[in-house]
N, C-alpha and C positions, 0 to 999 in steps of 0.2 A: 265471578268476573265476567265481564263481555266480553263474547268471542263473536267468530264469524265462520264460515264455510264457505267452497265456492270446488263446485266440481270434483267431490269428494274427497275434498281437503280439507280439515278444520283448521283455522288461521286465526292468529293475532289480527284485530282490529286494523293496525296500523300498516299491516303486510302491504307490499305492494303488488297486486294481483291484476287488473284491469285492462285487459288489452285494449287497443284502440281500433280496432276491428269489431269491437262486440255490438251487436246491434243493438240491444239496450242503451248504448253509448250514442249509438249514432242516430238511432232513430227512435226510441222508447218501443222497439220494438217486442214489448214483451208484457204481463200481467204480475200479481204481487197478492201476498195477502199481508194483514196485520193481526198475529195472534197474542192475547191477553192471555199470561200466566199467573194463577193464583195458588198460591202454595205448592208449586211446584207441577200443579197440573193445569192443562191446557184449557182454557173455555171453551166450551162449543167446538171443538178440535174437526169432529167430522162436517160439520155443518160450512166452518171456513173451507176444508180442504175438497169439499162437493160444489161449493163457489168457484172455486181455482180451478177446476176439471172444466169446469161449465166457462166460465172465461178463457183460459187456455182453445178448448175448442171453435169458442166465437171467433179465435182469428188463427185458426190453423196452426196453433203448435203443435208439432206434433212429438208430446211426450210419453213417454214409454210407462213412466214410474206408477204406481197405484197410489190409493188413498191409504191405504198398508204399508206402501214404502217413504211416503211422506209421514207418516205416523208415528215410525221407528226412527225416521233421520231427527224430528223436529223431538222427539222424547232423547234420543243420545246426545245432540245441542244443550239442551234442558239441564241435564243430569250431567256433562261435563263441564257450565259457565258455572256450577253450584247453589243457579240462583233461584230463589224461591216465587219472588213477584217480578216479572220481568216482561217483555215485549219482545215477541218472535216475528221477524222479520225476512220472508221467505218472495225471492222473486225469481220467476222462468221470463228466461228471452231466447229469443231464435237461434242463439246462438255467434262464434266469432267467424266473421266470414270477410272479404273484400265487399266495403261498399259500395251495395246495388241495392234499387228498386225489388227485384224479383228475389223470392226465397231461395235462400241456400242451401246444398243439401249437405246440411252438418248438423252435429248435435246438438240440441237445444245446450243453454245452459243455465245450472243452480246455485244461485248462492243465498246465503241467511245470516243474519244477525241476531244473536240475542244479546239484551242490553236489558238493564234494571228499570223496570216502571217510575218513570216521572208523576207521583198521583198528583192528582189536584188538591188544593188545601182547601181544609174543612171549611173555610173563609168564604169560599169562592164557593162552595156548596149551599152553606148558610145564606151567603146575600144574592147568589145567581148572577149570572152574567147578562152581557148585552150581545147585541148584531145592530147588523143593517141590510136592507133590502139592496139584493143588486140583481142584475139583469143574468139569466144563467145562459151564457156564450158557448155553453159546450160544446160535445159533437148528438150526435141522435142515438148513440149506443151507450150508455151510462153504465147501463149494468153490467157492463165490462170493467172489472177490478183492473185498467189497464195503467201502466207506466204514463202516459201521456195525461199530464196533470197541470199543464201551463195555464187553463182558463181558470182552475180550481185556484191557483196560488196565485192568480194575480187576484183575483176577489180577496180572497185571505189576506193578503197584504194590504188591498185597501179598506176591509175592515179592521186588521190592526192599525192605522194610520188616524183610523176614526175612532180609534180606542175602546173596540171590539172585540168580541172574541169568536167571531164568527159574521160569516156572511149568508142569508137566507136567499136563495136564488128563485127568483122568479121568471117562468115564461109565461106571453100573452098574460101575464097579473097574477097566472096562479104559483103559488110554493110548489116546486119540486122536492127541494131537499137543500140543504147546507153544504159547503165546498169540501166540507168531512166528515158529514151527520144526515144522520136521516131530522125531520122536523115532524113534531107532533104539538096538538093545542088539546085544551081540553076546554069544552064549553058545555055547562048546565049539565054537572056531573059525569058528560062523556068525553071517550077519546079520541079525535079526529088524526090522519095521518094518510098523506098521498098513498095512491092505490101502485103497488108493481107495476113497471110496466117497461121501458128498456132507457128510457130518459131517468130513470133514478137507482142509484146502488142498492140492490136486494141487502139490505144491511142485517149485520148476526146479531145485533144488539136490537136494533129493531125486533126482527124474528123473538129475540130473549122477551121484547115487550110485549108484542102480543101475546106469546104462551102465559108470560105474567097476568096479563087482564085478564084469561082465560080462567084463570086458577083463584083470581079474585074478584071473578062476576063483575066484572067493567067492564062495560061498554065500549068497545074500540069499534070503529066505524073507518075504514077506508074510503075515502072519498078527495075529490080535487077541491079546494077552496083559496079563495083569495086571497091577496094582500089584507082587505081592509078588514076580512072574517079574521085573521090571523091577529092584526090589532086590537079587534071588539072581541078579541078570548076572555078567559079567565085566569087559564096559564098555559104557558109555552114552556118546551121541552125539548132537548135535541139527544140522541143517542148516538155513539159508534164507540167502537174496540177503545179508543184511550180516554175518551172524556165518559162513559158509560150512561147513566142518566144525569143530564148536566140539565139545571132550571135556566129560563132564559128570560128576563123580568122587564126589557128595554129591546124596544127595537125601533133602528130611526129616531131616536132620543122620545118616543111616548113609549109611556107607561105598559107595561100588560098588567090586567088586574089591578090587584094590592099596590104590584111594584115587588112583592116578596115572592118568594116558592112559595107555590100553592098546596096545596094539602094532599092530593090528589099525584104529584111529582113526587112528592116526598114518599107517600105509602106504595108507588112504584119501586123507587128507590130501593125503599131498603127490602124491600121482598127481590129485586136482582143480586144486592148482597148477600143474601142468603143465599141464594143460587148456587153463588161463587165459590159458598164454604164447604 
């Protein structure tokens, strides 16, 4: 069943918990992870929760817990929703304070959801999805897994509008990343994919890609490239925690490649599913 938690309380869903003082409330004052469970165990568990430390710090939260005690709390969540594939849902905020500018000196706070995985249908794997190119509005600090997600959802919404499943963000022309994905192409057998850097989310499924290309002698090549290199691909890819390797065959209504998942997606793919198992 989905449950939730909030300040070491485990709670019904529907509890009414949320003060109207919380600065997450008031100002998104806080960061978040999104963890993939598969059979009952966590993906990449340390790898999100050394994200979250690394984010937390970028804007002075200052929390006490370990990567040990998020460990135990997001496995006792796990093990009492009962659920086996699910979506762990973990955000820290500064805390419930009187609304002010300047930090309060109160204790952060935690709350979490876990909720059953929505996958995607095998449909939508087979024939690949679409985007569109939109201007990426953000702020200069991406790699901050932070609450403040307003320029992220209104692209998202104007690529579902366009009948989309994603928006590819570009500054000065070049792809940064997707409003909830990292962006990868693959051109004359190799794998292209914007370099780290604080304009885009250090992503764990990303990270999963690479160690994959690693393991199966693919060329993965971080580098910056364009709009129009991203159209003249051969296939396009987008990764993150709920879509995982999702093919991307349409972008701006041209074609990529074929128009199908490429071959090169696919044998990523399912070498991450094995991963998982």
């Amino acid at each position: 069943m989905s449950i939730g938690y909030i300040n070491g309380k485990f709670i019904s869903l529907d509890e009414l918990v949320l003060p109207l003082d919380e600065r997450g409330h008031q100002f998104g004052d806080g960061v978040y992870e999104v963890i993939r469970v598969y059979n009952g165990v966590p993906f990449m568990l340390n790898e999100h929760l050394d994200r979250l430390i690394t984010s937390s710090k970028a804007i002075k939260l200052p929390i006490t817990e370990t990567i040990e005690d998020f460990t135990r709390l997001i496995n006792e969540a796990i093990e009492r929703s009962q659920l086996k594939d699910c979506n762990v849902y973990l955000q820290i905020t500064r805390g419930i304070a009187t609304r002010q500018h300047l930090f309060p000196e109160v204790p952060v706070s935690i709350s979490m959801t876990v909720r059953p995985t929505k996958a995607l249908s095998e449909e939508v794997r087979t024939l690949g999805e679409s985007a569109i190119f939109h201007e990426d509005e953000r702020w200069a600090n991406c790699y901050i897994k932070s609450l403040n997600l307003l320029p992220n959802i209104l692209a998202k919404q104007t690529a579902h509008e366009a009948g989309c499943f994603e928006a590819i963000l570009l500054r000065e022309d070049y792809v940064t990343e997707g409003t909830s994905s990292n962006v990868f192409m693959v051109k004359d057998g190799k794998v292209y994919t914007t370099p780290l850097s604080k304009h885009i989310l250090h992503g764990i499924t990303r990270l999963a890609v690479t160690k994959i290309s690693q393991k199966l002698n693919i060329d993965l090549i971080e580098k910056h490239f364009t709009k129009q290199e991203l159209l003249d691909a051969d296939e396009v890819f987008i990764t993150s925690t709920t879509s995982e390797v999702l093919p991307i065959v349409k972008v701006d209504n041209q074609v990529i490649g074929t128009g199908k998942p490429g071959e090169m997606t696919k044998k990523i793919y399912e070498q991450f599913i094995e991963e998982t198992i």
